[in-house]
C-alpha positions in Angstrom: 78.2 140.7 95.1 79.0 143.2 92.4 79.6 141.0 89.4 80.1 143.7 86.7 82.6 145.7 88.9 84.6 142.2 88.8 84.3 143.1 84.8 85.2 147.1 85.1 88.7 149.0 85.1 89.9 149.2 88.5 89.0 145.0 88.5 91.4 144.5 85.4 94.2 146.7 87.5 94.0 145.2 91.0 93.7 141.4 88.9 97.0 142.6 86.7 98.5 143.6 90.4 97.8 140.7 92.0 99.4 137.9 88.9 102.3 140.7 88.3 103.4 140.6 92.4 102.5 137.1 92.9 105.1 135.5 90.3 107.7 138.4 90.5 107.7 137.8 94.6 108.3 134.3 94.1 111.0 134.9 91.5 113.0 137.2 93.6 112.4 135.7 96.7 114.3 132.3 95.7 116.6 134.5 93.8 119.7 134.6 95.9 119.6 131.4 97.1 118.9 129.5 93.9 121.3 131.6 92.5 124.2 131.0 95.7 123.5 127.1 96.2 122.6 126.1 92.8 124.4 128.4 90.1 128.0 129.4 92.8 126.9 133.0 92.0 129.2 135.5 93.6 128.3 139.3 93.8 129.8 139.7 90.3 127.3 137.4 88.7 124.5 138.4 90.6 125.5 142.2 89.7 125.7 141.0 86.0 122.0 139.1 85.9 120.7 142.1 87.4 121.8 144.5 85.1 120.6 141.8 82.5 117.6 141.9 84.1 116.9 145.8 83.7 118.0 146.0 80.0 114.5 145.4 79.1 113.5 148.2 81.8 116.0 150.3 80.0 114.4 149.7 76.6 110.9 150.2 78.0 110.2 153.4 75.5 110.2 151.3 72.8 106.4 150.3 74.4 105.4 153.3 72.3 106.1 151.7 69.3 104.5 148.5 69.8 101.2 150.9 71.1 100.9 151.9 66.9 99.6 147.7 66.0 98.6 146.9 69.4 96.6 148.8 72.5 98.1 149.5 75.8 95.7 146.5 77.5 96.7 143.9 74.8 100.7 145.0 75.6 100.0 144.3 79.4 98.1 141.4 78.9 100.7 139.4 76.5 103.8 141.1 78.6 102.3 138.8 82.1 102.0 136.2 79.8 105.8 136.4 79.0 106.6 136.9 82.7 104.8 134.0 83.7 106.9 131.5 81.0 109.9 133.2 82.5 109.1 132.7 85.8 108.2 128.8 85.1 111.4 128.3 83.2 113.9 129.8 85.5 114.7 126.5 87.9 115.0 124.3 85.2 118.1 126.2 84.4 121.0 126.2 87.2 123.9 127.6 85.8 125.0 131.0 84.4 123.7 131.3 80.9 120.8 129.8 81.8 120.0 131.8 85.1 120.7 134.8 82.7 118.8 133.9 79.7 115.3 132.9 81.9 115.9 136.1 83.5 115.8 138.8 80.7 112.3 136.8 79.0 110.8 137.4 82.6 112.3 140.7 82.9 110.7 141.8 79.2 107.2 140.7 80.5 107.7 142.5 84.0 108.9 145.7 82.7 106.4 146.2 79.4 103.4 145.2 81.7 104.7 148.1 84.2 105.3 150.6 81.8 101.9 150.0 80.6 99.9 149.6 83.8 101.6 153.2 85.1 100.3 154.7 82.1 96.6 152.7 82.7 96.4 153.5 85.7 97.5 157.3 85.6 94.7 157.5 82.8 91.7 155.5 84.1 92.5 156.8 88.1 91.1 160.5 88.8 93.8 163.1 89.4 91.6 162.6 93.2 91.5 159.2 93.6 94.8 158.1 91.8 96.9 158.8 95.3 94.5 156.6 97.2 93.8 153.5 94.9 97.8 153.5 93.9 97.6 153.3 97.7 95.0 150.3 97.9 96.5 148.7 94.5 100.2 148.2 96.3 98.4 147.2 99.3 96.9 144.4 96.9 100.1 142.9 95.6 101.6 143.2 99.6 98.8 140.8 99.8 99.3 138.8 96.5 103.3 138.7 97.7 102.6 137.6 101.3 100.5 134.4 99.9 103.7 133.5 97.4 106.9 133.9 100.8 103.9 132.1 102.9 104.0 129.1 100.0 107.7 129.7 99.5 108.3 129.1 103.4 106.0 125.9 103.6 107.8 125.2 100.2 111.8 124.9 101.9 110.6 124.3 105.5 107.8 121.5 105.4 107.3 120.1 102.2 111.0 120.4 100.9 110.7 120.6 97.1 113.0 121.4 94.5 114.0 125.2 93.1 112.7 124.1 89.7 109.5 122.6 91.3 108.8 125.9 93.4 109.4 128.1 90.0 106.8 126.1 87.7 104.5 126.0 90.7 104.9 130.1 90.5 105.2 130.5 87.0 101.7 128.1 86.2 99.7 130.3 88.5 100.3 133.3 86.9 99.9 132.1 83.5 96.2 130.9 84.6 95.6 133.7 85.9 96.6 135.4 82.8 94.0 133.4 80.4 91.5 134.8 82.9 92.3 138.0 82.3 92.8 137.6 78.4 89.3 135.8 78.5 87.1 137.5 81.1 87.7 141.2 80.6 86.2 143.5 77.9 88.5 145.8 76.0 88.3 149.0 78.1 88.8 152.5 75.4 91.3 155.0 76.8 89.8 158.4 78.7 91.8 160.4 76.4 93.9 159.6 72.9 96.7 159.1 73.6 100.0 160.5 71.5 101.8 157.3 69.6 104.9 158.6 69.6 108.3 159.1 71.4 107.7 162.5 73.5 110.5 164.0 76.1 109.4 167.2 77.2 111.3 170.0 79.1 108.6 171.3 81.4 108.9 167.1 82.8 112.4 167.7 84.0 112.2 167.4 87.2 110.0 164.2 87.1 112.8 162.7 84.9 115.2 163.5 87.2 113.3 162.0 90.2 112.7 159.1 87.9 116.6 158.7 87.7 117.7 158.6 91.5 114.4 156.2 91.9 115.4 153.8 89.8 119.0 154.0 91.0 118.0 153.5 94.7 115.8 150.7 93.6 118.6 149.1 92.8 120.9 149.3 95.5 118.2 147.7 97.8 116.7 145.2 95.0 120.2 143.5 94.6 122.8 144.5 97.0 120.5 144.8 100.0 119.1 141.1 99.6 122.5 139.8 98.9 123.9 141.0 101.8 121.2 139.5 103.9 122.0 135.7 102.5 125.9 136.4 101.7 127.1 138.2 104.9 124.3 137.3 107.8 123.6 133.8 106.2 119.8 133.8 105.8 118.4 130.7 103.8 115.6 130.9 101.2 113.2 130.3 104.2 114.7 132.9 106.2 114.5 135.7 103.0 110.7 134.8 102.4 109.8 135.4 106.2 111.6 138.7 106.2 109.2 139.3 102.8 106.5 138.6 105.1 107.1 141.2 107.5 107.4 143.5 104.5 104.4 143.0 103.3 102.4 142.7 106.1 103.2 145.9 106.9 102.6 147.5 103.6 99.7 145.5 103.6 98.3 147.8 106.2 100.4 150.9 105.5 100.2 151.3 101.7 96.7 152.8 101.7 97.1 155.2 104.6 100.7 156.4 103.2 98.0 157.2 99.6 95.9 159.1 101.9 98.5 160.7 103.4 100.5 162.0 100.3 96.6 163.0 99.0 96.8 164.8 102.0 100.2 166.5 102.7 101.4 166.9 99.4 104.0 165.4 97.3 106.9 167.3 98.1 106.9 167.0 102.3 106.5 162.9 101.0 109.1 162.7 99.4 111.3 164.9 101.7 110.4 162.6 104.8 111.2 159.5 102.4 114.7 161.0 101.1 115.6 161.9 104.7 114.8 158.8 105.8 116.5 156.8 103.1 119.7 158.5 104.2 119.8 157.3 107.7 118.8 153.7 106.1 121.7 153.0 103.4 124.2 154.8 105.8 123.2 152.3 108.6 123.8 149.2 105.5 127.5 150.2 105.6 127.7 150.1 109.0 125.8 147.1 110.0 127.2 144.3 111.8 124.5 142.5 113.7 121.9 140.3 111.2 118.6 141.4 113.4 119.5 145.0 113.3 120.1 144.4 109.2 116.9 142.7 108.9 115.1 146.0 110.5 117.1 148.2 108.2 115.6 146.0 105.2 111.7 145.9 106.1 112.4 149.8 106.9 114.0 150.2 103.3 110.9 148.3 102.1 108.3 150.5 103.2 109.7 153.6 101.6 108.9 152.1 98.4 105.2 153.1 98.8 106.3 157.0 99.0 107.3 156.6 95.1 103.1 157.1 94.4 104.7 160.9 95.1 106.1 160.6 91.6 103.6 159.4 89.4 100.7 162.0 91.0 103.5 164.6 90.7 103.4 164.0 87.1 99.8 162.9 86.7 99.4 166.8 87.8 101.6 168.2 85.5 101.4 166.2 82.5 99.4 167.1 79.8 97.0 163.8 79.9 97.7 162.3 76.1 101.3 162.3 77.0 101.1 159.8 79.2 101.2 156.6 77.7 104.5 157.8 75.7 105.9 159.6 78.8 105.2 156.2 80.6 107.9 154.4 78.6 110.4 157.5 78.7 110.3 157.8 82.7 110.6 153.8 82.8 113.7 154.1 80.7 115.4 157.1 82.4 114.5 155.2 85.8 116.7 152.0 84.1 119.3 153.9 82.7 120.6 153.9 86.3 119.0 150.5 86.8 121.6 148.9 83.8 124.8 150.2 84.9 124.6 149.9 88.9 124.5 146.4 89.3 127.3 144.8 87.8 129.7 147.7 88.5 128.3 148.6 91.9 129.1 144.3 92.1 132.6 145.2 91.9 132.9 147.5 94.0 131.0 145.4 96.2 134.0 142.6 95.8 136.3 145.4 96.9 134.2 146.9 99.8 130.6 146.4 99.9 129.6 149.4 102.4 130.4 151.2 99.6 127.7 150.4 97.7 125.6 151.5 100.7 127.5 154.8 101.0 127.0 155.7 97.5 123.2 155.0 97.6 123.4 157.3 100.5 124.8 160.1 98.5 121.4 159.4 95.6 119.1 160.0 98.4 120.7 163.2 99.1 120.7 164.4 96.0 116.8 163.2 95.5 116.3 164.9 98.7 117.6 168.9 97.5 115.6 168.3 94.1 112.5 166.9 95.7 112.6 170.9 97.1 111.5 172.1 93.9 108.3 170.1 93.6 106.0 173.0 95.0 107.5 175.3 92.2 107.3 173.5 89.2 103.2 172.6 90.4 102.7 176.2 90.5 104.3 176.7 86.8 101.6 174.2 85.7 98.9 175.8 87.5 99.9 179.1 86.2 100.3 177.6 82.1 96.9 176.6 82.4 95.6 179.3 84.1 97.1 181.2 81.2 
């Protein structure tokens, strides 16, 4: 065995991976449920908590500022620790403040240690490798997530514990796991110095405004895809932590190959075959009646999420590399801008007409998919800036 690669960067990232996916899959997959049989949550509330929930995403720029005491790998390390306490805390309160309250302190350690880890991994991945390990590293937490709806089945199905018993058992495992990586890594120095300050640049337009529509489609099938699953076709928390499974499994095997593949093709034909495709998905949401057709509509939806690497090596080509870290927390918050209003209004319109919401997510897609057009162009402005 290799013991000092267990000690080196791309250990530290796929370790991160693996604690982050493991208590955040658990979280979410008990979500609707615990929050339906346990806290009467209609899709007001649960719109409300999940706009809660990306407030902290929203105010993920502010990670620059903490970068002037502290270094990016500290800011990960103590933002796991706070999504592990979060995770632990949330069954032992069933009702609305409560359910709120646990939810932003986990949401503050999920979205710092993301901001960070993008900008981490963007600096310590080659601009050649980055679309392949981004690949392997979501392939990982498939993996991580697929052990946490495999103990969240056994959990409701054979053993029959509690909500509150099910989140400690969650939250406890990632908080070991993050004293082993507070303990057993080294401090790892950044490739490039890296600018300690808020940056928004125009030549990152685009990328901002891909940011945008990503975070708003996130959304849609983060809370109002889920919710439909449990509210309309009845699945219980067993039910929701299979259909994880399948999820999973599949980006277990596909998340590398679709790295390769956008390595390969490029990032704008990616992205047009994801947009395209997401189109056909949330129009089908509005019109679904029949709960096995929804659930292949869902683990489709799923796998599109591994076409967002597209992004980041879009910028990692066309950022200047010391903007990173600071452009890291600016693209988090422009992809939570979206993130913060969605939820609780898109939850009234869902009270109204909920394939609606669907509709509307159709219409982000398609603008996503016109702008993702312009990718080509704005690489070959950077190639020429430099060449210049």
């Amino acid at each position: 065995m290799n013991f000092e690669w267990l000690r080196s960067r791309k250990a530290f990232l796929v370790t991160t991976r693996i604690l982050m996916a493991f208590t955040f899959a658990g979280w979410m997959a008990m979500l609707n449920n615990f929050a339906i049989e346990k806290a009467a949550f209609t899709g007001a509330e649960i719109g409300m908590l999940q706009s809660l929930r990306e407030i902290p995403g929203f105010m993920a720029f502010t990670a620059v500022f903490l970068l002037l005491v502290i270094s990016e790998q500290t800011l990960a390390l103590v933002s796991l620790c706070l999504l592990s306490i979060g995770v632990a805390l949330t069954g032992l309160f069933p009702f609305e403040i409560g359910l709120y309250a646990t939810t932003v302190l986990m949401s503050i350690g999920f979205h710092y240690f993301e901001t960070v880890n993008n900008s981490l991994s963007l600096q310590w991945l080659s601009k050649q490798e980055a679309p392949a390990v981004l690949g392997q590293l979501i392939s990982v937490g498939s993996l991580a997530s697929l052990i946490a709806y495999g103990a969240i089945w056994l959990f409701f199905s054979v053993v029959m514990i509690s909500f509150s018993s099910a989140y400690l058992i969650f939250g406890g495992i990632g908080f070991v796991l993050f004293l082993w990586l507070w303990l057993g890594f080294p401090k790892f120095d950044s490739p490039v110095q890296q600018n300690k300050k808020l940056i928004i640049r125009k030549r990152y337009w685009l990328y901002y405004l891909l940011t945008f529509f990503s975070g708003a489609r996130r959304q849609i099938f983060m809370v109002f895809a889920g919710f439909m699953m449990v509210e309309k076709f009845g699945y219980d928390a067993s039910d929701i932590a299979l259909l994880y499974i399948a999820n999973h499994l599949l980006n277990l095997y596909l998340a590398p190959k679709i790295g390769h593949w956008i390595g390969r093709i490029g990032e704008r034909k990616a992205l047009t075959f994801e947009y395209i495709g997401l189109i056909v998905v949330f129009v089908s949401y509005g019109l679904v009646q029949d709960a096995h057709v929804a659930a292949a509509l869902y683990i489709i939806d799923h796998i599109f999420f591994a076409m967002a690497i597209a992004i980041k090596t879009f910028f990692q080509k066309i950022a200047d590399p010391a903007d990173i870290a600071s452009s890291s927390g600016v693209s988090f918050t422009i992809n939570h801008i979206a993130a913060v209003v969605i939820p609780a209004s898109f939850g009234i319109i869902w009270l109204v007409n909920p394939s609606m919401v669907f509709y509307a997510g159709a219409l982000m897609a398609f603008v996503s998919l016109v702008l993702s057009q312009l990718v080509d162009s704005e690489l070959k402005s950077k190639t020429a800036l430099v060449n210049s």
